[in-house]
C-alpha positions as CSV (number, residue, x, y, z in Angstrom):
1,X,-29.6,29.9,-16.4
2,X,-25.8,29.2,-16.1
3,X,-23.7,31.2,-13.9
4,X,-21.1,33.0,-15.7
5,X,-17.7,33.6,-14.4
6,X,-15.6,36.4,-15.6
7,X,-12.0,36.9,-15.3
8,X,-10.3,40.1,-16.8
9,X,-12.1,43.1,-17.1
10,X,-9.3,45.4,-19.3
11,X,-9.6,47.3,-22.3
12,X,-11.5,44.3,-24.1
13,X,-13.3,42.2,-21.2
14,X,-15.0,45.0,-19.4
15,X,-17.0,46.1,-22.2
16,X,-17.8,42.5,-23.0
17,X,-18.9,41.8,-19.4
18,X,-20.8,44.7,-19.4
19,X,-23.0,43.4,-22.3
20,X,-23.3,40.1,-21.0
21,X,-24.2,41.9,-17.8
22,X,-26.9,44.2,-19.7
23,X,-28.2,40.5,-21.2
24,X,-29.5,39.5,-18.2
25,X,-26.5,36.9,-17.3
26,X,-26.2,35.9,-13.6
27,X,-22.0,36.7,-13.0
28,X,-19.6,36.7,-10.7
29,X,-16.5,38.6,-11.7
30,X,-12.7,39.5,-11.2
31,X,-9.1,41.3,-12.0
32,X,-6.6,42.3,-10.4
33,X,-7.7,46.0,-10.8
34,X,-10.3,46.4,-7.9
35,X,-12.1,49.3,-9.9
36,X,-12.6,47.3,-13.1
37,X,-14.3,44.8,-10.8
38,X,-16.3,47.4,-8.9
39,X,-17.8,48.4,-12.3
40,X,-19.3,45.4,-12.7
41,X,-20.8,45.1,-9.5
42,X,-22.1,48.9,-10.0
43,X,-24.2,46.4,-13.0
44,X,-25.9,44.2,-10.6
45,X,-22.6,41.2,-10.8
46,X,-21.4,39.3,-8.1
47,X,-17.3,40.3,-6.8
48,X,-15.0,37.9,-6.6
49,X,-11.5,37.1,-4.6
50,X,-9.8,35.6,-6.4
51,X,-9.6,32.9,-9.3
52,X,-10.4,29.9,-7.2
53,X,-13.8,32.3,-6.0
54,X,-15.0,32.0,-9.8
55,X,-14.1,28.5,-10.8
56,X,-15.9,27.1,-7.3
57,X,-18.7,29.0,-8.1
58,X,-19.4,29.2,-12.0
59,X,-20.6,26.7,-14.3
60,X,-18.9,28.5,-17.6
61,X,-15.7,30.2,-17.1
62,X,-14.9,33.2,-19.4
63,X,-11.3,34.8,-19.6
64,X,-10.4,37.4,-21.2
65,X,-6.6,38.1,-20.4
66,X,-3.7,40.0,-22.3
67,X,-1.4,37.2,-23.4
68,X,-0.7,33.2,-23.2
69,X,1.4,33.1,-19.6
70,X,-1.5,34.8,-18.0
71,X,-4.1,32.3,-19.6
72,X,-1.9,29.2,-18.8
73,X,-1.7,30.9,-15.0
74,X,-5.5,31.5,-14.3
75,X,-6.3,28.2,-15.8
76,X,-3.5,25.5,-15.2
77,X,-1.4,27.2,-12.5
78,X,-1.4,27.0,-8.1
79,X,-5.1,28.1,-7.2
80,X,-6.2,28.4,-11.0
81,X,-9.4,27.4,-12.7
82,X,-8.2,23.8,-13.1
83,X,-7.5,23.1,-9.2
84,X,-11.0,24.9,-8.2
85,X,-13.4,23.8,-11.0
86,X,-16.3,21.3,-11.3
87,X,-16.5,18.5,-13.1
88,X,-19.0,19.7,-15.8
89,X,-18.2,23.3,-15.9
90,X,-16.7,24.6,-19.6
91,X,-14.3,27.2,-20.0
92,X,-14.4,29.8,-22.3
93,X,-11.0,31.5,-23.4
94,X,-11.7,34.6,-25.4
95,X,-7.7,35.7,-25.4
96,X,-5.6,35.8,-28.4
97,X,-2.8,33.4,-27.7
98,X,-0.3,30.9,-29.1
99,X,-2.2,28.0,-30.7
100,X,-0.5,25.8,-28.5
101,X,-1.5,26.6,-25.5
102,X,-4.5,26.7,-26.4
103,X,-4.3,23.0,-27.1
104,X,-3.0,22.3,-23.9
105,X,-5.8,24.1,-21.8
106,X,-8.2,22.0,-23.4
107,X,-6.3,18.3,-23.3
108,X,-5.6,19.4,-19.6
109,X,-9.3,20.5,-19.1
110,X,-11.1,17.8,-20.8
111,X,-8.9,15.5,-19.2
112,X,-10.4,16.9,-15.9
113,X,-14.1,16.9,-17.0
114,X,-13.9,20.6,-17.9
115,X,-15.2,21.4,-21.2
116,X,-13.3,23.9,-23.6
117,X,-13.6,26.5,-26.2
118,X,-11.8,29.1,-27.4
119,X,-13.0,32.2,-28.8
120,X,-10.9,34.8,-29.8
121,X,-12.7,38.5,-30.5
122,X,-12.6,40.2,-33.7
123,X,-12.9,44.2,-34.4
124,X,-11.9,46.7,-31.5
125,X,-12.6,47.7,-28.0
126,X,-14.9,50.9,-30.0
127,X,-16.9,47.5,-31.7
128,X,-17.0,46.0,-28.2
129,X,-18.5,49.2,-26.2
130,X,-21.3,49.2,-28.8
131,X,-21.9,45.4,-28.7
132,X,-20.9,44.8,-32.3
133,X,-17.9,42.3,-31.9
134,X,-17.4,39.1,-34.2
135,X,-16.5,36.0,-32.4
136,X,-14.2,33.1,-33.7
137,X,-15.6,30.1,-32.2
138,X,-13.6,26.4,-31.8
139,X,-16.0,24.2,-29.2
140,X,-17.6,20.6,-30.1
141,X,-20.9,21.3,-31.4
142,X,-22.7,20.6,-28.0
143,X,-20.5,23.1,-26.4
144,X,-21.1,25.8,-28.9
145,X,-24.7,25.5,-28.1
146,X,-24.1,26.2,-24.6
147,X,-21.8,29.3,-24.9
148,X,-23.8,30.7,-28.0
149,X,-26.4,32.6,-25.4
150,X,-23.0,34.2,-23.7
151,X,-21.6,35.3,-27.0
152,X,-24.9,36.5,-28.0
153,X,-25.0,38.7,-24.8
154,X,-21.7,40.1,-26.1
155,X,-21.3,40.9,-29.3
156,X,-23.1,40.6,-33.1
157,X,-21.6,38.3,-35.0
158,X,-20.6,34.2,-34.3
159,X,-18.8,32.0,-36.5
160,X,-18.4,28.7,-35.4
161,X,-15.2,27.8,-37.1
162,X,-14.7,23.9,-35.9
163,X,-13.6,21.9,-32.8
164,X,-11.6,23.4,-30.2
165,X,-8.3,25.2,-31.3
166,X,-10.1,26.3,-34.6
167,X,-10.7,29.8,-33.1
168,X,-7.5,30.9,-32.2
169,X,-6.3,29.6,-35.4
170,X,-8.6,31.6,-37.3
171,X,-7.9,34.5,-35.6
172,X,-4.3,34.8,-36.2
173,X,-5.3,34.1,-40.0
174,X,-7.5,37.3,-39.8
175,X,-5.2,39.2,-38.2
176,X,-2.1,38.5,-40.4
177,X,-4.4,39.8,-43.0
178,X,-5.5,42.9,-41.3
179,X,-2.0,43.6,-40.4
180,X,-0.3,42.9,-43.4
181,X,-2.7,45.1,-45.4
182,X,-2.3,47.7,-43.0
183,X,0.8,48.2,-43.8
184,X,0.7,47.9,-47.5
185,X,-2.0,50.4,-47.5
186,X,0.7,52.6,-46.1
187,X,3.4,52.0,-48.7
188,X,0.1,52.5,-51.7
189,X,-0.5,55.9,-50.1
190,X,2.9,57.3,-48.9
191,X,3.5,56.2,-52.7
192,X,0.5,57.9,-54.1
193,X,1.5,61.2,-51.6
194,X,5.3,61.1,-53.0
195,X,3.9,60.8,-56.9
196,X,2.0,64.2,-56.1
197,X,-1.6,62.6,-56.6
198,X,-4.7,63.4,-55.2
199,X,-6.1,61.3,-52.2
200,X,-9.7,61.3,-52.7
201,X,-9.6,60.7,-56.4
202,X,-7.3,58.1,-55.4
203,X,-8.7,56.1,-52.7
204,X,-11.9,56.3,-55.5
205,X,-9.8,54.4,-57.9
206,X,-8.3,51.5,-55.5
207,X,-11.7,51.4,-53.5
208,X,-13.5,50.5,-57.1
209,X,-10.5,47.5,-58.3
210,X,-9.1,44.6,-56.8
211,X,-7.0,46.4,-55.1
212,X,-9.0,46.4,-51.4
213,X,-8.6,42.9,-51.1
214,X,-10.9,41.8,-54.6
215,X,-8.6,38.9,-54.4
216,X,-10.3,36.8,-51.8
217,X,-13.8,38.6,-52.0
218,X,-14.2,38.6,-56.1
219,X,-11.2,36.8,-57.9
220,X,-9.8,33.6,-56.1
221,X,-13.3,32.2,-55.0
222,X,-14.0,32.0,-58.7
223,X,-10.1,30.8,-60.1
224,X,-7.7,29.5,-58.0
225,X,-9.9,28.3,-55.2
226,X,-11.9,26.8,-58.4
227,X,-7.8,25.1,-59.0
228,X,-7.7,27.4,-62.6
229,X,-4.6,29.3,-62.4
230,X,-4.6,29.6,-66.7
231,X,-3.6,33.1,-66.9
232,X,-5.7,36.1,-66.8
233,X,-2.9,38.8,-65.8
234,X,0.4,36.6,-66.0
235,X,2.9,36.6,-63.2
236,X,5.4,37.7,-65.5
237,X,3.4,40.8,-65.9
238,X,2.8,41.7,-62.4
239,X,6.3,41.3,-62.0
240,X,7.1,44.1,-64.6
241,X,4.6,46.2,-62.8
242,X,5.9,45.8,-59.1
243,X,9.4,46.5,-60.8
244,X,8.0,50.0,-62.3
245,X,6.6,50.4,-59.1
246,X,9.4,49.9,-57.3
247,X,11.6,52.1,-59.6
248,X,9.3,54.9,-59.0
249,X,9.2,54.8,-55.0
250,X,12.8,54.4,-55.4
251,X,12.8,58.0,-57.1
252,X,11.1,59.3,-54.6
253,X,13.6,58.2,-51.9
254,X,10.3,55.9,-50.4
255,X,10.9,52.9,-49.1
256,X,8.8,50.1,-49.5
257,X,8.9,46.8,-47.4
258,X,5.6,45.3,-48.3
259,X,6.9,45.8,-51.8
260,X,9.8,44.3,-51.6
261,X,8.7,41.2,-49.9
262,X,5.9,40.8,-52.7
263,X,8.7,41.4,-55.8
264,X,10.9,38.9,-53.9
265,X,8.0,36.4,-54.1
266,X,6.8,37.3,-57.4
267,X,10.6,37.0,-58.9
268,X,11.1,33.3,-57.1
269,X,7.7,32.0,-58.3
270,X,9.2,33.0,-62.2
271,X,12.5,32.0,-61.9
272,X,12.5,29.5,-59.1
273,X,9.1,27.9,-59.6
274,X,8.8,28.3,-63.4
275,X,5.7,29.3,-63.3
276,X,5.6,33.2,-65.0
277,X,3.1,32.5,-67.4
278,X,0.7,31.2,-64.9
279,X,-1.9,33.8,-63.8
280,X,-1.0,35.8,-60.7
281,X,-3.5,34.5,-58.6
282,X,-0.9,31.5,-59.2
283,X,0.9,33.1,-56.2
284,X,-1.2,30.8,-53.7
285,X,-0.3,27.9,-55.7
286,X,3.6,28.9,-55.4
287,X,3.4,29.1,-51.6
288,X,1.7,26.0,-51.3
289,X,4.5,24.8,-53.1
290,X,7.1,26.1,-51.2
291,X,5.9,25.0,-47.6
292,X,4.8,21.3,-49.1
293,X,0.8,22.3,-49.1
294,X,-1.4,21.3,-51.8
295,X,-3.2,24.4,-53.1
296,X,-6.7,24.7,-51.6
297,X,-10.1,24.6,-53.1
298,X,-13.5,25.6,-52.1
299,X,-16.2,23.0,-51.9
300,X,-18.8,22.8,-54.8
């Protein structure tokens, strides 16, 4: 068995310590915050000192810290994982940071004989206390076989998503998406409030259409993943429909920034793009176009 290090024990990395604890894992652990570490030692781990303690002492490194200065300190700075490490220990950063330095923790690591992955969490502290989180995993493949029992300690649900730097990527992918949609389901049911309908009959409607996200789950995998954009529901069409809709929460004295942004889009892929009688799914194919992509397509 591999000795774990842990470093950060907040909101997010106690409760995954904890379970890695619970697992059976053999750890030594540390933060700045004496009582998060005293938890874990309540749980059978070994307390550390400081940084340098855990990277002398561990052969996998986890660190699960708020943003990508604190990262780059821990591992590259004076007294840092980096200085104190191993040759042949991997580190695993579980932190959602810029994809950049990410890349340079592992050039700087590997470099070093360190082996790195990153593996940014998905779902919330609530899915971590109950051991249900969802792991975005970028490591070699012989590395992912090493940190798999760890992540299997902490959470429910692995996805290896490539080499290193492939997990961070995803993540800010997924959470562009979750954040995005958050708000947008804000403007559909401030909208649906103002218009004087009721909620339950409505979230019945939108939960049974395309409208949670059918796009990517139902309709793209099977047209414009597929490279078909030959229209179904024109682009020209949902254009006259955002515009009614816009009208409306205009009446209503409700503004609507998520809607604005998509009638922007919709009105430049018509009139800038030419491309209003292709079908709206289209709308991929337009942003390709406009950052100098070529449109995706699923394999098979």
């Amino acid at each position: 068995m591999e000795k774990i290090g842990f470093i950060g024990l907040g909101d997010m990395g106690g409760p995954l310590a904890r379970n890695l604890k619970a697992s059976g894992a053999d750890m030594i652990v540390y933060d700045i915050n004496p009582k998060a570490v005293a938890a874990l030692t309540a749980k059978g781990a070994e307390a550390a000192g400081s940084v340098a303690e855990v990277a002398k002492t561990a052969d996998i490194v986890i660190t699960v810290l708020p943003a990508s200065q604190h990262v780059r300190e821990v591992v590259l700075g004076p007294g840092g994982v980096l200085e104190n490490a191993k040759a042949g220990t991997l580190v695993m950063d579980m932190s959602t940071i810029d994809p950049e330095t990410t890349d340079e923790l592992s050039t700087k690591l590997v470099e070093a004989g360190i082996a790195f992955v990153d593996s940014p969490i998905g779902r919330t502290v609530e899915f971590a206390e109950r051991g249900e989180s969802l792991f975005m995993v970028g490591a070699s493949s012989n590395d992912f076989g090493r940190v798999k029992p760890s992540l299997e300690g902490m959470g429910s649900v692995i996805h290896h998503c490539g080499g290193p730097g492939t997990g961070i990527r995803t993540k800010l992918v997924n959470n562009f998406l979750a954040i995005s949609q958050n708000q947008l389901s804000a403007e559909a049911i401030a909208l649906a409030t103002a218009l004087g309908l009721e909620l339950e009959q409505t979230l019945t409607v939108v939960n049974g259409t395309t409208a949670t996200n059918g796009s990517l789950t139902l309709g793209w995998p099977n047209k414009v993943l597929k490279g078909d954009i030959e229209p179904g529901f024109k682009i020209d069409l949902a254009l006259k429909d955002l515009s009614l809709i816009m009208e409306a929460a205009k009446g209503k004295k409700l503004p609507m920034m998520m809607g604005a942004a998509a009638k922007e889009s919709l009105t430049i892929a018509t009139t800038g793009l030419g491309m209003g009688e292709k079908d709206f799914s289209g709308l991929l194919h337009a942003q390709c176009k406009l950052g100098g992509l070529t449109p995706p397509k699923l394999k098979g």
